[in-house]
C-alpha positions as CSV (number, residue, x, y, z in Angstrom):
1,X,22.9,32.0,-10.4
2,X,22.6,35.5,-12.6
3,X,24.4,33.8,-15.5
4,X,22.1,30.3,-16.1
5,X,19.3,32.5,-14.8
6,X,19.8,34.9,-18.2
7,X,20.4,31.6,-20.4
8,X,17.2,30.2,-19.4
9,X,15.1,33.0,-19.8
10,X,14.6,32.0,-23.5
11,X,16.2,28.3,-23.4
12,X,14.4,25.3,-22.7
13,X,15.1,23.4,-19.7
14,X,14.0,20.5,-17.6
15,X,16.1,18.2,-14.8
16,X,18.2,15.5,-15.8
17,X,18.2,11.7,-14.1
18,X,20.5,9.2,-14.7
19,X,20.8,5.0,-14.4
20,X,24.6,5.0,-13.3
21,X,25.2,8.4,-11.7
22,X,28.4,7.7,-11.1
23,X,29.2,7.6,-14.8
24,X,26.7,10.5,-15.6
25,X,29.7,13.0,-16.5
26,X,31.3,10.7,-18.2
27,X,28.1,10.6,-20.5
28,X,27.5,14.2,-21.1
29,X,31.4,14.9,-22.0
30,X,30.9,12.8,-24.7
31,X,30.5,15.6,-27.1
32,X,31.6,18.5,-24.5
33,X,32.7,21.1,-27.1
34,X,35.2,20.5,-30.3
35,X,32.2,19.9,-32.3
36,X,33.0,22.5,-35.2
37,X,31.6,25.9,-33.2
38,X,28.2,24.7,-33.8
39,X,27.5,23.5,-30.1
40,X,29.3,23.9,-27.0
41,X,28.2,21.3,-24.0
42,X,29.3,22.4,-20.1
43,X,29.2,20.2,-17.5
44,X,29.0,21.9,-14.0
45,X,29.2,21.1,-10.5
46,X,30.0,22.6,-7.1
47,X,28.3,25.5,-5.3
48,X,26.2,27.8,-7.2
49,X,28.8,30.7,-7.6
50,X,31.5,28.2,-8.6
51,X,28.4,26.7,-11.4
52,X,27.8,30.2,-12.5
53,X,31.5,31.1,-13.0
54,X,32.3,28.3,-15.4
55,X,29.2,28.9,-17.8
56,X,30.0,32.8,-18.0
57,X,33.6,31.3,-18.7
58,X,32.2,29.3,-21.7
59,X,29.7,31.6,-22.8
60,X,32.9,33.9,-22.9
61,X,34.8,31.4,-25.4
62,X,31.4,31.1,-28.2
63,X,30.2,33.0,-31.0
64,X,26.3,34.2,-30.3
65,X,25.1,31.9,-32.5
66,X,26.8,28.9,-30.4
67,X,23.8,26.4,-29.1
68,X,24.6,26.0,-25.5
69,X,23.7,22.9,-23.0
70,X,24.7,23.1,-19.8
71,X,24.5,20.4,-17.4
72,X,24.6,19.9,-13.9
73,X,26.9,17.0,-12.8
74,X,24.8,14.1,-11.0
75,X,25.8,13.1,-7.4
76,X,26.4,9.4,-6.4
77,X,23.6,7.3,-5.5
78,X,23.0,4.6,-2.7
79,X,22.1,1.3,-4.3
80,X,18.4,1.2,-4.6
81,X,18.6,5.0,-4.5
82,X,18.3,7.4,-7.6
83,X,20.9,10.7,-7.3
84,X,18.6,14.0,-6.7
85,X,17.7,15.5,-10.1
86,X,19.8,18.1,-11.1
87,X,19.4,20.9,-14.3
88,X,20.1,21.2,-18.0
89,X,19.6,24.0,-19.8
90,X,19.6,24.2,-23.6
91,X,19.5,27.1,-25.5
92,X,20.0,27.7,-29.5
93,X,20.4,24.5,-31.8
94,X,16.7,25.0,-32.6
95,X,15.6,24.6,-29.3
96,X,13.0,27.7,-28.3
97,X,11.9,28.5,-24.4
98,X,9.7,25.4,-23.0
99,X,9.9,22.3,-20.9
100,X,12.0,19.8,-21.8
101,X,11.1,16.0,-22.4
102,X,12.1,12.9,-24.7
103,X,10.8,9.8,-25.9
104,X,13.1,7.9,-23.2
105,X,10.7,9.4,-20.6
106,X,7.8,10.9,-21.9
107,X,7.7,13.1,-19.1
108,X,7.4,17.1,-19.1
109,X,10.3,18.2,-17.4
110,X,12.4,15.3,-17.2
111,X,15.0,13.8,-19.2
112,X,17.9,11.0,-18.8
113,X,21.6,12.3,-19.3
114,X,22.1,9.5,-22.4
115,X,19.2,11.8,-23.9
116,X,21.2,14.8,-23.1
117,X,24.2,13.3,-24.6
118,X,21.7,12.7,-28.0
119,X,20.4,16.4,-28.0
120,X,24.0,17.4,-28.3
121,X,25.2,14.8,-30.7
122,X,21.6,15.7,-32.8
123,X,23.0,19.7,-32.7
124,X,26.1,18.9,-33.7
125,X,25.0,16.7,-37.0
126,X,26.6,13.4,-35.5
127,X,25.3,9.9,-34.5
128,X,23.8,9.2,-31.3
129,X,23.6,6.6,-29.5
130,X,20.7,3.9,-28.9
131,X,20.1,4.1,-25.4
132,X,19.5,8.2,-25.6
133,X,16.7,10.2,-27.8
134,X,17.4,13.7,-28.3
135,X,14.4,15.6,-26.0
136,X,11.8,17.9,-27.4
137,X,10.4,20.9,-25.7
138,X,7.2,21.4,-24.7
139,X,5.6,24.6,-24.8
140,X,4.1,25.6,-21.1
141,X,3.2,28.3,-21.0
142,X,5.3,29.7,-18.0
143,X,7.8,32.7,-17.7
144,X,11.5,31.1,-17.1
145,X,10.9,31.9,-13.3
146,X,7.6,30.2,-13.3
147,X,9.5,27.4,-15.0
148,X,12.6,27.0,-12.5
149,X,9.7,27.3,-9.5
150,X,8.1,24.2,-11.1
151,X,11.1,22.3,-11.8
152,X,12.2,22.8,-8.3
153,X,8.7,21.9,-6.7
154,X,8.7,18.5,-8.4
155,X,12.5,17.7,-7.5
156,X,11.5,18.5,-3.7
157,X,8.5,16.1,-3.9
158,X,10.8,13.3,-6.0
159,X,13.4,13.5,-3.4
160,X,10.6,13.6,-1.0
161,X,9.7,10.5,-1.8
162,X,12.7,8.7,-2.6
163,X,13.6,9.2,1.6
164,X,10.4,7.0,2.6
165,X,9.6,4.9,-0.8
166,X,11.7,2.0,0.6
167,X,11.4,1.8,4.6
168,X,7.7,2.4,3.5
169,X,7.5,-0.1,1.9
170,X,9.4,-2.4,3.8
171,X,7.0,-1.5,6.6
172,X,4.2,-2.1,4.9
173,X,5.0,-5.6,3.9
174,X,6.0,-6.5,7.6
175,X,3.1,-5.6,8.6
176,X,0.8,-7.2,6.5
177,X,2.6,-10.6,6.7
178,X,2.4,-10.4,10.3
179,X,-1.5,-9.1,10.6
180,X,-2.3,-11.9,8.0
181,X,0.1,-14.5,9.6
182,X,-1.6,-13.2,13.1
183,X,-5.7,-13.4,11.5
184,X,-4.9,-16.8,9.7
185,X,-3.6,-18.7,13.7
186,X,-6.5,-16.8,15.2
187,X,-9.4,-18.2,12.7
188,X,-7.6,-21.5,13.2
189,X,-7.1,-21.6,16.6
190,X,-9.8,-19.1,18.9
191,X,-12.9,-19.2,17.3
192,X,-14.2,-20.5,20.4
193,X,-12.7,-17.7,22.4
194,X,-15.3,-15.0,24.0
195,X,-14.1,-12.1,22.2
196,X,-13.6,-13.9,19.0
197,X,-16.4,-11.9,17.3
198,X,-14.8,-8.6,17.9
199,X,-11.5,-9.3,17.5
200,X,-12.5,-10.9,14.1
201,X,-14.1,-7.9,13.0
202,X,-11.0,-5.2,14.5
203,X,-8.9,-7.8,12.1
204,X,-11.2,-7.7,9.1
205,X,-11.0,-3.6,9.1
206,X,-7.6,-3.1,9.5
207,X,-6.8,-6.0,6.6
208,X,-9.3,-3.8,5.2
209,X,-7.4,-0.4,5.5
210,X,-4.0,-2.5,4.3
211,X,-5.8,-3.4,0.9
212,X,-6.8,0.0,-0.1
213,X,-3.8,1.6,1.4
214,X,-2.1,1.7,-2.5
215,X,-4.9,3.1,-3.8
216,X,-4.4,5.8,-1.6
217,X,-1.0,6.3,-2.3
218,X,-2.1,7.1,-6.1
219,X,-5.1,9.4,-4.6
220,X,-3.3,11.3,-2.3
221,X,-1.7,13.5,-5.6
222,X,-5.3,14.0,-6.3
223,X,-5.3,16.5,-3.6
224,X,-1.5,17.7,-4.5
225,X,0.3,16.9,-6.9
226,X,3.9,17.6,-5.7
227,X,3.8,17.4,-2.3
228,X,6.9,18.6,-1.0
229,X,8.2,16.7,2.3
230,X,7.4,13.1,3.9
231,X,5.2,14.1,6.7
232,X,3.0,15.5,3.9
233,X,3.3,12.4,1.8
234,X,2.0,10.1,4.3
235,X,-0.3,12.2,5.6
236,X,-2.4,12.6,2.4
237,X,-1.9,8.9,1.5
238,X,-3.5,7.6,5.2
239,X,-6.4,10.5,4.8
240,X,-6.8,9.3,0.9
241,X,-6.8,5.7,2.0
242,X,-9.4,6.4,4.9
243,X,-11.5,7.9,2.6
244,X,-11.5,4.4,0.3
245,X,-11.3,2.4,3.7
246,X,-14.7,4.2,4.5
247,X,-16.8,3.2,1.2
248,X,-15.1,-0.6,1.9
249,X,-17.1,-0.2,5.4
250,X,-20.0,0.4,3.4
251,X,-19.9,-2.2,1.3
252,X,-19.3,-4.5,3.8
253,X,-22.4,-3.4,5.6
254,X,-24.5,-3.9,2.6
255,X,-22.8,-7.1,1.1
256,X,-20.6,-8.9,4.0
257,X,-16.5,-9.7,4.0
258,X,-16.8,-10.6,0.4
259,X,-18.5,-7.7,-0.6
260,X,-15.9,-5.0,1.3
261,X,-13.0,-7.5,-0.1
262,X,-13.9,-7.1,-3.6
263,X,-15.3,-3.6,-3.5
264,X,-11.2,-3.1,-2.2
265,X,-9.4,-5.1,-5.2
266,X,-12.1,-3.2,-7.9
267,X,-11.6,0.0,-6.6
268,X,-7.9,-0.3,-6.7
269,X,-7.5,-2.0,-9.6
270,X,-10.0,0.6,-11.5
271,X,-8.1,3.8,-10.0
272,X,-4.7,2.2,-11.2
273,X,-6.2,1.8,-14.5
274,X,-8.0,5.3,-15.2
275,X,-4.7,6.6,-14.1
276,X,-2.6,4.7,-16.9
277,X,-5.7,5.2,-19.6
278,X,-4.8,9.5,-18.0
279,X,-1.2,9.2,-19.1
280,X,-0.3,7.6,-15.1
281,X,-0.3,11.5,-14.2
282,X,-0.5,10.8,-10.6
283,X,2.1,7.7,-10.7
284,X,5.3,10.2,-11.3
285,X,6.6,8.5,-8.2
286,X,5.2,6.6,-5.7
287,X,5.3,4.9,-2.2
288,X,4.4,1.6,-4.2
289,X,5.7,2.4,-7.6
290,X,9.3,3.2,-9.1
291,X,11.2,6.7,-8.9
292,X,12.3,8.4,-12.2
293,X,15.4,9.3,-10.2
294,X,16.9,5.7,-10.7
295,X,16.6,6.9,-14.1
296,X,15.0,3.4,-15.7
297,X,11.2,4.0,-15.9
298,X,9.3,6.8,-16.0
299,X,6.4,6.5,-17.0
300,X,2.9,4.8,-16.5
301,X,2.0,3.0,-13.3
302,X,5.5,0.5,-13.2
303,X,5.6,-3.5,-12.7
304,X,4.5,-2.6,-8.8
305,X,1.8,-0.8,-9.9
306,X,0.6,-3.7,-12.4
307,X,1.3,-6.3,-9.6
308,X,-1.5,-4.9,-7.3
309,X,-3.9,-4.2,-10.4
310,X,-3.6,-7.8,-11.3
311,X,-4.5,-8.5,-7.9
312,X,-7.0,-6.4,-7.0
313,X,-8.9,-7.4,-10.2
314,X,-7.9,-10.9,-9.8
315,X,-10.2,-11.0,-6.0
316,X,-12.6,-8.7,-7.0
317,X,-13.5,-10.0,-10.0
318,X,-13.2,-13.1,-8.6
319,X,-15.9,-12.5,-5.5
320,X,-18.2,-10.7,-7.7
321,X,-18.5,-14.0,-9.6
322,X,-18.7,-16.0,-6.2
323,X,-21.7,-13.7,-5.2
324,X,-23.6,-13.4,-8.6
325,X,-22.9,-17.0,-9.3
326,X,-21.8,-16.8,-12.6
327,X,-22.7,-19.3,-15.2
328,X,-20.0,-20.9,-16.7
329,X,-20.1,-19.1,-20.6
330,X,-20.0,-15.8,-18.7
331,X,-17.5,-16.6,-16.5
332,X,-15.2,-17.6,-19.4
333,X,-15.9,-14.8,-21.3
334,X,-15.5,-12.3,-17.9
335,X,-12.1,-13.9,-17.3
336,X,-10.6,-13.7,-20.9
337,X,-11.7,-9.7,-21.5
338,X,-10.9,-8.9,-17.7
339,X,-7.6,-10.4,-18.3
340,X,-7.2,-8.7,-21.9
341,X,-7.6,-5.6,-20.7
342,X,-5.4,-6.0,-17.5
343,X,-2.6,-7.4,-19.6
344,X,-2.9,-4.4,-22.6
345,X,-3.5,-1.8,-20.1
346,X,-0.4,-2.4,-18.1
347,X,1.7,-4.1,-20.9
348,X,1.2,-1.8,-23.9
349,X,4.0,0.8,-24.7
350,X,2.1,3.5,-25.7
351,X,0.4,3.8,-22.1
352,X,2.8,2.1,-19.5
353,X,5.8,0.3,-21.2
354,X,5.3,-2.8,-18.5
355,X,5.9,-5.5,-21.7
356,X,7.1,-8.4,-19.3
357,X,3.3,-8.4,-17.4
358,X,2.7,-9.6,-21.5
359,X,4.2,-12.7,-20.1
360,X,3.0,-13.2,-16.0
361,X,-0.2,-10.9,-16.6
362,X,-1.1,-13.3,-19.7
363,X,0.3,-16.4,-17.2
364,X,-2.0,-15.1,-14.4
365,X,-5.0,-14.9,-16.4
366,X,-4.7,-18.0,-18.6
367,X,-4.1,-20.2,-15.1
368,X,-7.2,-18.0,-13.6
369,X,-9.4,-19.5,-16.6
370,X,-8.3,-23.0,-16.5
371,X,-8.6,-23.4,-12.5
372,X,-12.4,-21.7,-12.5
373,X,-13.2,-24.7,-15.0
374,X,-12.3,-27.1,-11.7
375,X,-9.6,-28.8,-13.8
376,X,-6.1,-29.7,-13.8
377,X,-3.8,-27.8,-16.1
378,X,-3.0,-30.5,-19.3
379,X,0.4,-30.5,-21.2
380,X,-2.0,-29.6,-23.9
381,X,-3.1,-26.1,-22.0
382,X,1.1,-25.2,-21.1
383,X,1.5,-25.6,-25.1
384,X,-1.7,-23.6,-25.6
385,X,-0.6,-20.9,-22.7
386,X,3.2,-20.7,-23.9
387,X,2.3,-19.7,-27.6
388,X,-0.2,-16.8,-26.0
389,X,2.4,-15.8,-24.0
390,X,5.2,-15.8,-27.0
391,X,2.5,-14.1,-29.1
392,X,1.9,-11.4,-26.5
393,X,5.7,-10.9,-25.5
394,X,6.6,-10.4,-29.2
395,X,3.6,-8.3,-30.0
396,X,4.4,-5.7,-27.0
397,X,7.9,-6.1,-27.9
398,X,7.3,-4.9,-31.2
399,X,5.2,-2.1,-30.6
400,X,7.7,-0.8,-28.3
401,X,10.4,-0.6,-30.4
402,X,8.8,0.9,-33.2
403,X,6.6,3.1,-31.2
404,X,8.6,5.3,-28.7
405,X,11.6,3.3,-27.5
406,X,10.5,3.0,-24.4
407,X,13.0,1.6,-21.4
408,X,12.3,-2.1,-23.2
409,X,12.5,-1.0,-26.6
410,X,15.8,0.9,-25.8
411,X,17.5,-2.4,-23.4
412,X,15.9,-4.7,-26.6
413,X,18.4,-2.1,-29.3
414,X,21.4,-2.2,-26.8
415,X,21.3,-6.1,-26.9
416,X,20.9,-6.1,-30.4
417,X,23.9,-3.9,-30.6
418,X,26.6,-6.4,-28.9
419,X,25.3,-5.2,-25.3
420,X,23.4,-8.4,-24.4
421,X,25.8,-9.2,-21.8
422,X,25.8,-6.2,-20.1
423,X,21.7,-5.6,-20.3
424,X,21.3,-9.3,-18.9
425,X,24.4,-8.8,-16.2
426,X,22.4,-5.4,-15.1
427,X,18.5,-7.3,-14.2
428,X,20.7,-10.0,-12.4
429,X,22.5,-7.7,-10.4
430,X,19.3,-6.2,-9.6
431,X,17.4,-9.5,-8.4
432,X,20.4,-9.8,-6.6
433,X,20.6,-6.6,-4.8
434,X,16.5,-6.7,-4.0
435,X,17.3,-10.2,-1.9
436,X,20.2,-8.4,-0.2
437,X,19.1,-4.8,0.6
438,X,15.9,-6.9,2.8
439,X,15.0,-10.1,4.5
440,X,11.7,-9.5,3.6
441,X,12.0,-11.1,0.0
442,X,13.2,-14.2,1.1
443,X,10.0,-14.6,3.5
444,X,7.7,-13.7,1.0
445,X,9.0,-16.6,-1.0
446,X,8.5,-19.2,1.7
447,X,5.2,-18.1,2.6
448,X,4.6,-18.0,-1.0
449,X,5.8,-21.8,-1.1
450,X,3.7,-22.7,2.0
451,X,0.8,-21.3,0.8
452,X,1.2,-22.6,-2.7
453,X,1.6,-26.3,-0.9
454,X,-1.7,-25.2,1.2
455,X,-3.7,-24.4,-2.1
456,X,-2.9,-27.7,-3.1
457,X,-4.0,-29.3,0.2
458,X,-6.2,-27.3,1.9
459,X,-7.2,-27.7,4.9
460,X,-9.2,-25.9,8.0
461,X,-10.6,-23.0,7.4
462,X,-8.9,-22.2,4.5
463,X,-10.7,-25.1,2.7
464,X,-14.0,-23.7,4.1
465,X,-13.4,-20.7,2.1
466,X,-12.3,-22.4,-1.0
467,X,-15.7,-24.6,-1.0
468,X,-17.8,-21.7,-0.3
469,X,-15.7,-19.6,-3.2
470,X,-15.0,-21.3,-5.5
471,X,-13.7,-18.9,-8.1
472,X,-11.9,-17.0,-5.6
473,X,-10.1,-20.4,-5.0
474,X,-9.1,-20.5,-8.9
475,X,-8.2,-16.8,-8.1
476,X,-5.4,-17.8,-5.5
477,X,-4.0,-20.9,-7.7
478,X,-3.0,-18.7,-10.9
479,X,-2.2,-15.5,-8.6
480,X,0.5,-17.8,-7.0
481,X,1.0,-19.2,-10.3
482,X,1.2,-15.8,-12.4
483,X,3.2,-14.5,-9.2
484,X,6.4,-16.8,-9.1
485,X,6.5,-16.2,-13.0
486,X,6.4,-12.5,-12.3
487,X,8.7,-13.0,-9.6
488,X,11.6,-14.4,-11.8
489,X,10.7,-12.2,-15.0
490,X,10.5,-8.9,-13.8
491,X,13.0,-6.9,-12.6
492,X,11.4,-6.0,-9.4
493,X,11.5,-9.6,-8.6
494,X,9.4,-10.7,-5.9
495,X,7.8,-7.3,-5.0
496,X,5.7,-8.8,-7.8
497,X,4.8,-11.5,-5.9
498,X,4.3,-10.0,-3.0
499,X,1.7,-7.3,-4.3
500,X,0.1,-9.7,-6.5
501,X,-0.8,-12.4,-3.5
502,X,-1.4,-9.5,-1.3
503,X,-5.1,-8.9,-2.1
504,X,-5.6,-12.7,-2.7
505,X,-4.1,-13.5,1.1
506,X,-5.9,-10.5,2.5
507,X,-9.2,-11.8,1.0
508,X,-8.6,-15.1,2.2
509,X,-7.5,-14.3,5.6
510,X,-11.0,-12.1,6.3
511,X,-13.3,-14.8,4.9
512,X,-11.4,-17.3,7.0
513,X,-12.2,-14.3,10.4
514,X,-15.9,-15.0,9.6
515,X,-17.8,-16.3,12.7
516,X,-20.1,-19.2,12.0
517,X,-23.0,-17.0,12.5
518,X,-22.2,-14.6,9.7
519,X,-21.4,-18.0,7.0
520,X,-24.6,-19.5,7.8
521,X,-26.4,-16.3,7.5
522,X,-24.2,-15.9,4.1
């Protein structure tokens, strides 16, 4: 493409995602040209040649002092599928040679079409609209070559991992219910079987190897950051995980189940975290986070992400505490600033945008504190927990609007301007479609219920457990607790849930594979 190829050399230019696809060109003719000369939008689609032909055409029809955005048209998406990124291009309107970003998606590189439709409104001199910001460009240092090389490089790896995010996924939470379902009957029911000791141990380090497996998945980009196909994907994640899965052997060797357990939700729960306190640099897109090419977040480590911090710090934290024996005033004091600092990290605009874990995340670790005190929750403590949770909601609400309209910030402006209907109509539809695409939320939620009724009556070996931890036990009652509220707040629905119980389940499970020999020694 000669023609965009000469525009870009000293334009700014980036790729262009959208939330409805479909309607993307709808979007961007919004202000495509009769805009007084100043600004002259093209919208292009087709085969290269045919792309190339119309913006020589409209180049042909403006002065040289025209600013110029052209715009590739976005394809049609599968639901639950983002549309491939495609390019925009802007050059004049005071916009110099860079990388293109917004506040939308405080990305390098990446911008949403309503933010494309704001840049050209913003040249023009007229009013944009609230669910776009007008981008910025970002100065990289690169040739416009280099540029299009590295623009193309990180499309590869987003479509990359838009082909195996789901079935990944999917796979990975089949397989964990049935390895925990499968360790749970055989603690129960063949402890006095011959092999029982080895299998209990094969079943400990592969439960082992499924709770660290997400950390991997962030580590891998440690190694490369845009890796460009599937195979390559997975790959790095299973070597990055092996690596973790090793140090977890370790620690087990030194410190028991509990020890390898809670080495697994600390170490996952601290890597998620350095990477949102980084700017979530290796959480672009993930097998266990959100893709930018749905064109909703973009930014920090996403509600799946915060699930499986919650969680991992939930049982580590918890297990730690069950080792060191904790006094009481410590404990109290370990739970509020763990949970503090879990609910800011994830929640706060400025670093991740994830407000709504301002409500479960606060949930989680206001149920955590009351359960470790061995009480029953009072009508008194829902009053005290439902104004913290109000407090926190409106506080990150706040700062999201007036801070960087974020994804909230901008759905909280639409409602406010008569779209209320339409924001609330959208999250249903999405709840809806995430029980429809899969059976697999429908199970977690009944072995969710189960094992909420179990916490409440133990029994077997899981009660064993539960007496001999009994701050991991508090652990379980608000990660159930904190995960059906996540479940029915967040738009990701019961993939919060599921990720938050995961590390709670898994720890359970592997204490519950003990033999009697190593809980007597312990």
């Amino acid at each position: 493409m000669p023609v965009l190829a000469t525009l870009a050399q000293k334009a700014a230019s980036g790729m262009v995602v959208s939330r409805t696809p479909a309607e993307s060109g709808r979007v961007l003719g919004t202000y495509q040209s009769g805009t007084g000369g100043e600004i002259a939008s093209v919208v292009i689609s087709g085969t290269a040649a045919e792309m190339d032909v119309a913006i020589a055409e409209a180049l042909g029809r403006v002065t040289a002092d025209t600013a110029v955005v052209v715009v590739s048209r976005l394809a049609g998406a599968t639901p639950g599928h983002g549309a491939p990124a495609r390019v925009v291009v802007v050059s004049g309107g005071g916009y110099d040679a860079g990388l293109l970003s917004s506040m939308s998606t405080r990305r390098a590189g990446i911008v949403t079409d309503s933010d494309v439709a704001a840049t050209v409104a913003h040249i023009a001199g007229e009013p944009a609209s609230a669910s776009g910001a007008a981008v910025s460009v970002i100065d990289d240092g690169r040739t416009s070559t280099e540029r299009a090389a590295w623009l193309a490089r990180v499309s590869a790896f987003l479509s990359a991992v838009e082909r195996i995010r789901v079935p990944i996924f999917n796979i990975y939470t089949a397989v964990m219910v049935v390895l925990l379902l499968g360790g749970w009957l055989v603690a129960e029911k063949y402890r006095t079987a011959a092999r029982y000791a080895y299998w209990s141990v094969v079943l400990r380090r592969i439960i082992l190897l499924g709770l660290v497996l997400p950390a991997g998945a962030t580590l891998l980009h440690v190694v490369d950051r845009f890796p460009g196909t599937p195979q390559r994907i997975v790959a790095l994640m299973l070597a990055a995980s092996g690596l973790v899965w090793i140090f977890a052997e370790f620690a087990w060797h030194k410190w028991g189940t509990a020890g390898a357990v809670g080495f697994a939700g600390i170490a996952t729960a601290l890597v998620l975290g350095i990477d949102q306190l980084a700017g979530a640099t290796l959480s672009l897109s993930s097998i266990f986070s959100y893709s930018p090419l749905i064109g909703f977040r973009f930014f920090g480590i996403g509600n799946e992400g915060a699930a499986i911090l919650v969680g991992g710090a939930l049982v580590g934290l918890a297990l730690e505490m069950d080792a060191a024996k904790t006094a009481p005033p410590v404990r109290r004091r370990l739970i509020a600033v763990a949970g503090i600092a879990a609910v800011v990290l994830c929640a706060a605009p400025f670093l991740g945008a994830n407000v709504i874990v301002s409500v479960w995340g606060t949930v989680t670790f206001a149920v955590f504190w009351i359960a470790a005190e061995n009480r029953r929750i009072r009508p008194l403590d829902v009053a005290v927990i439902a104004v913290i949770v109000i407090a926190a909601l409106a506080s990150m609400v706040a700062l999201d609007r007036f801070t960087g309209g974020t994804h909230i910030g901008r759905a909280v402006g639409e409602a406010a301007g008569g779209g209320l209907v339409d924001l609330l109509s959208a999250r249903l539809a999405t709840s809806i479609r995430i029980f429809i695409d899969s059976p697999l939320p429908a199970i977690v939620l009944v072995i969710s219920a189960v094992l909420a009724y179990l916490r409440l009556r133990p029994r077997g070996r899981m009660a064993a457990v539960f007496e001999r931890y009994p701050v991991f036990a508090a652990a379980m009652t608000a990660g159930l607790v904190g995960g059906f509220v996540g479940a029915f707040s967040e738009d990701s629905g019961v993939v919060v849930l599921a990720l938050v119980i995961a590390y709670l389940v898994g720890g359970l499970v592997a204490l519950m594979l003990e033999t009697d020999g190593e809980v007597t020694a312990g």
